[in-house]
C-alpha positions as CSV (number, residue, x, y, z in Angstrom):
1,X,-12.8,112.4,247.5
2,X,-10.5,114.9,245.5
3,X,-13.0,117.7,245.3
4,X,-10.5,121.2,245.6
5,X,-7.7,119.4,244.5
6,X,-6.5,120.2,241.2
7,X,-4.2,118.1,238.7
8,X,-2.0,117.6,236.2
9,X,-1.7,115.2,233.4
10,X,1.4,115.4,231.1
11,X,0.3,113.4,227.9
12,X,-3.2,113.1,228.6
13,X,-5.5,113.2,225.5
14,X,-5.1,109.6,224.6
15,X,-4.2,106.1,226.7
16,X,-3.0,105.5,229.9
17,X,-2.9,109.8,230.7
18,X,-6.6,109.8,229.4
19,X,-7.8,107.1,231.9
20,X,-5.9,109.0,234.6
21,X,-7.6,112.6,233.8
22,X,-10.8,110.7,233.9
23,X,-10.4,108.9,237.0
24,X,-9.0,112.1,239.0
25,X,-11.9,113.7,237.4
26,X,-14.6,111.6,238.5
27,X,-13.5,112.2,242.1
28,X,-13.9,115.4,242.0
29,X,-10.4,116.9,240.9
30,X,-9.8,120.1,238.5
31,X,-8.0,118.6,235.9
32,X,-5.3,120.0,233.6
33,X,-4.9,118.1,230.3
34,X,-1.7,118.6,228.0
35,X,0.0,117.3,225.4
36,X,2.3,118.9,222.6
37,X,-0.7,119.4,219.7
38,X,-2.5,122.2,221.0
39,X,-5.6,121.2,218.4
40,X,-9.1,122.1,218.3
41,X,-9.8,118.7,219.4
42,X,-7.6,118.7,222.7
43,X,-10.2,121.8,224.3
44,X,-13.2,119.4,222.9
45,X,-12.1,116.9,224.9
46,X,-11.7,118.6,227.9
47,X,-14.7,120.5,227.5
48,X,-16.4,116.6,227.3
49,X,-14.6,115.3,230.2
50,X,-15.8,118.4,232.2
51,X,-19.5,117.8,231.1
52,X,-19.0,114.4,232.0
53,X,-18.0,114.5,235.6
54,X,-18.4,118.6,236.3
55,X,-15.1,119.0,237.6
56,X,-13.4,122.2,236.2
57,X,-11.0,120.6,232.8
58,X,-8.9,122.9,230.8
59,X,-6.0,121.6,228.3
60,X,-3.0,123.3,228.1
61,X,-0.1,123.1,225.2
62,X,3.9,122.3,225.9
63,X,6.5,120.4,224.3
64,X,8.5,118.5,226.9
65,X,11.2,118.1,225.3
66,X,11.8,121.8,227.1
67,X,12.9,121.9,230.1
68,X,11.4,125.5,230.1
69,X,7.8,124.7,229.0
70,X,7.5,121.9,231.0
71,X,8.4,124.4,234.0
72,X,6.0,126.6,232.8
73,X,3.0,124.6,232.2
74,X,3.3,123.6,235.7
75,X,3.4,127.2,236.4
76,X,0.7,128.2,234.4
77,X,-1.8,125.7,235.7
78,X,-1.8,127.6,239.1
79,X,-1.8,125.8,242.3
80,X,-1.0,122.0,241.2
81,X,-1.7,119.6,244.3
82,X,-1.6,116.4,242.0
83,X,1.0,116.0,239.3
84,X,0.9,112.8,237.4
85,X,4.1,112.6,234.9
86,X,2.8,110.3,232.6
87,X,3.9,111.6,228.8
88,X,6.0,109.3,226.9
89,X,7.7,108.8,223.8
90,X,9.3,105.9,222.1
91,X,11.8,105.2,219.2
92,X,13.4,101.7,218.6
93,X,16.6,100.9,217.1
94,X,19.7,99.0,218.4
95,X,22.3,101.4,220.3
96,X,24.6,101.6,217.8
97,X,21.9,102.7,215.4
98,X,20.2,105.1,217.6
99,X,20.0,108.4,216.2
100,X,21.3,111.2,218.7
101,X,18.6,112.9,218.2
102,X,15.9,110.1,219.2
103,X,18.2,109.6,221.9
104,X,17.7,113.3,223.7
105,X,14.0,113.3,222.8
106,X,13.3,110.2,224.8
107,X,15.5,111.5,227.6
108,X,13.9,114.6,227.4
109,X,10.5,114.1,227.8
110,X,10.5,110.4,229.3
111,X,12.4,111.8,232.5
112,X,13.9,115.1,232.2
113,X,10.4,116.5,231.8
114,X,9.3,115.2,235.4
115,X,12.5,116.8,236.8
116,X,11.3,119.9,235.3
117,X,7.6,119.9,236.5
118,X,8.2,118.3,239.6
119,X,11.0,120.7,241.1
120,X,8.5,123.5,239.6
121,X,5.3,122.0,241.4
122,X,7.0,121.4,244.9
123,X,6.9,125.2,245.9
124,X,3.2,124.8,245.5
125,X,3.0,121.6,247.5
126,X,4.9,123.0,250.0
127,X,2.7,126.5,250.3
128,X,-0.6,124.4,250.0
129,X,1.0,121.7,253.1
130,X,0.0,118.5,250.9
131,X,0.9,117.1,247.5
132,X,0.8,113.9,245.7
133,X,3.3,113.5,242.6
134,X,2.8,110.2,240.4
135,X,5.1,109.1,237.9
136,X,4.1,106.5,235.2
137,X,7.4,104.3,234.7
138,X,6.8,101.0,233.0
139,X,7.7,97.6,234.0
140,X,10.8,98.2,231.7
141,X,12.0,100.1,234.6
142,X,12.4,96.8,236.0
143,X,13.0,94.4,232.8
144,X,15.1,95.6,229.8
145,X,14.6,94.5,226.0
146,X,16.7,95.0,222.8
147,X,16.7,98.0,221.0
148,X,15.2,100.1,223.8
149,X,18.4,101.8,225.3
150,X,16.7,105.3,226.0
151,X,13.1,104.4,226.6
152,X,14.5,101.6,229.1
153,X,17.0,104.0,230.6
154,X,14.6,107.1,231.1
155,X,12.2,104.4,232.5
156,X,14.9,102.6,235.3
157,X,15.9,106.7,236.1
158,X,12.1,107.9,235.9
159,X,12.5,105.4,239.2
160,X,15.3,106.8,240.8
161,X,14.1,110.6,240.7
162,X,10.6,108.9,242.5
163,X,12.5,107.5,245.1
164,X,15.5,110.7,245.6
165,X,11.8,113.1,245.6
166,X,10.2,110.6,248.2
167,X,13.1,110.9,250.2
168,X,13.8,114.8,250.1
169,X,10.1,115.1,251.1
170,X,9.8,112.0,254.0
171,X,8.8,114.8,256.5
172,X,6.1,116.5,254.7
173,X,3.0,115.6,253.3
174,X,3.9,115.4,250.2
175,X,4.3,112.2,248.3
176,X,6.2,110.8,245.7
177,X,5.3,107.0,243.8
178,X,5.9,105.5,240.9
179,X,3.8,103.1,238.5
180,X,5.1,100.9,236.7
181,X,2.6,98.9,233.9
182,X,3.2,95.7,232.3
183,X,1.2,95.6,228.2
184,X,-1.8,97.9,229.1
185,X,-4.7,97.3,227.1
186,X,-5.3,101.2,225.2
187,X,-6.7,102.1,221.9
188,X,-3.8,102.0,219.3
189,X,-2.7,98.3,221.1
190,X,-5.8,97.3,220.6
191,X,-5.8,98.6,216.8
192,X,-3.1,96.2,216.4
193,X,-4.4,92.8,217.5
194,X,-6.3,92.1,213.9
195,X,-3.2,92.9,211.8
196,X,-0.8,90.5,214.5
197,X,-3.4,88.0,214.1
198,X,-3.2,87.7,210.1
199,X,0.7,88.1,210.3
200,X,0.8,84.8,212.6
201,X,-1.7,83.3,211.0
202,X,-3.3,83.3,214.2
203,X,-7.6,83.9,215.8
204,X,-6.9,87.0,217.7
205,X,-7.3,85.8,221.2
206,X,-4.9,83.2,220.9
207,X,-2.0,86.0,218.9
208,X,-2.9,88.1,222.5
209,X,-1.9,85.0,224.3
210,X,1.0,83.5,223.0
211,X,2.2,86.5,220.9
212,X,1.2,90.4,222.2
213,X,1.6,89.0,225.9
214,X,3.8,86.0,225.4
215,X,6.3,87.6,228.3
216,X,3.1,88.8,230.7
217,X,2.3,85.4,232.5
218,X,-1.3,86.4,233.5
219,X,-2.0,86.6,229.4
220,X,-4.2,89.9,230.2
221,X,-3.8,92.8,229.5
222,X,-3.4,95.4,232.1
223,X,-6.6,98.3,231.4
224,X,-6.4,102.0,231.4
225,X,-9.0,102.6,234.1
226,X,-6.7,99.9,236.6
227,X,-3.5,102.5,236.5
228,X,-6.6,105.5,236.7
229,X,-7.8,104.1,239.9
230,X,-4.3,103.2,241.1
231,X,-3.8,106.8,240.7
232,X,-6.7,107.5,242.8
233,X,-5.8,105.2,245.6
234,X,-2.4,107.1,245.6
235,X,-3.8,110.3,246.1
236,X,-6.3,109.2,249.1
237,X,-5.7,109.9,252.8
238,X,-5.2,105.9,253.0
239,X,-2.2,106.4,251.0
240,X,-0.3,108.9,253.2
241,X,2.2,106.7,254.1
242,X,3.3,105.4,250.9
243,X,6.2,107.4,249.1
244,X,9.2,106.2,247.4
245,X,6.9,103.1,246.5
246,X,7.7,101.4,242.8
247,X,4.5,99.5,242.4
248,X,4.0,97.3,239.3
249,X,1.0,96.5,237.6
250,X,2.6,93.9,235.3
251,X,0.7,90.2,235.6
252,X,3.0,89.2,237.0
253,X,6.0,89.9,234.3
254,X,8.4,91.4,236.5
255,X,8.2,88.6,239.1
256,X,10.0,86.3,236.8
């Protein structure tokens, strides 16, 4: 379905980015992995993916907390037609305990980083006459919590700069949504389940229940490969008409 189409994944070699390399990947997209490690590992695992589904994978180093490498990664991938800004970071600590620093980092690569690579991948879009630009929010662009003040602001503006992009591209086909997941299911939440469960006291399923999802009213977890086919869906022709959409995949938790 995506064979010539080529893609790019900020924060991709674990979780939710993974799943989304994988899913492009599998419908025949060139795929552009990244994340800020540049390790051994990271060209392993694209080299994997690429055996896996024989779609051309390369990885591809940049901190995002620069403006300019996240320009240039976008540049140096050549010929982006998908860009999915997925890379996140997360510090917690009341506001008045927030160090400046955290602060700016979260800011940084939570939104300013899809600023960056998304005014740098439009050109493209525009030259190639079709585009599809993702942007993994969170349902805490809907919700906030305590001590969350930049990841929950970068989230609600990671929202707004989907819907001002949707807008400033309405008449081209290029478009712009956002995703926004309730608790997904990845591999370090689900490292965490047996440690919650001694802590409460608790068998594991029911600490999922009534502790790890106690604000998600369908008590699931949302899965990796659900926002990787979500993806998908947003990048097929049936999708052409959707821009500017804030689509939650939550259970439910920001219907209440």
């Amino acid at each position: 379905m995506l064979a010539g189409k080529h893609a790019l994944v900020t924060g991709s070699t674990s979780g939710i980015g993974l799943a989304i390399a994988k899913s492009l990947a599998r419908q025949g997209a060139d795929v552009t992995l990244n994340s800020y490690t540049n390790e051994a590992s990271d060209h392993q695992l694209a080299a994997a993916i690429e055996a896996e589904f024989g779609s051309r994978v390369t990885y591809m180093q940049a901190d995002l907390r620069d403006g300019g490498q996240a320009r240039r990664l976008v540049d140096k991938s050549s010929g982006i037609d998908i860009l999915v800004n997925n890379a996140g970071i997360q510090h917690v600590a009341a506001v008045d305990k927030m160090k400046p620093r955290h602060w700016d980092e979260i800011l940084a690569v939570n939104l300013s980083a899809a600023f960056h690579t998304t005014a740098s991948a439009l050109s493209n879009m525009r030259a190639k006459q079709w585009g599809r630009i993702v942007n993994i929010s969170s349902v805490h662009g809907f919700r906030a919590s305590p001590f969350k003040s930049a990841y929950i602001s970068a989230k609600h503006g990671i929202i707004g700069l989907t819907r001002t992009v949707a807008l400033e591209t309405a008449t081209e086909p290029i478009t712009c949504n956002a995703i926004c997941p309730g608790y997904v299911r990845t591999a370090m939440v689900a490292d965490q389940i047996p440690t919650q469960a001694r802590i409460h006291n608790m068998d594991e399923e029911s600490v999922v229940r009534d502790v790890m999802l106690n604000r998600q009213p369908s008590k699931q977890f949302v899965t990796v490969d659900q926002i990787g086919d979500l993806v998908v869906f947003l990048c097929s022709s049936s999708a052409d008409q959707i821009t500017g959409a804030v689509l939650p995949v939550d259970g439910g938790f920001s219907a209440m």
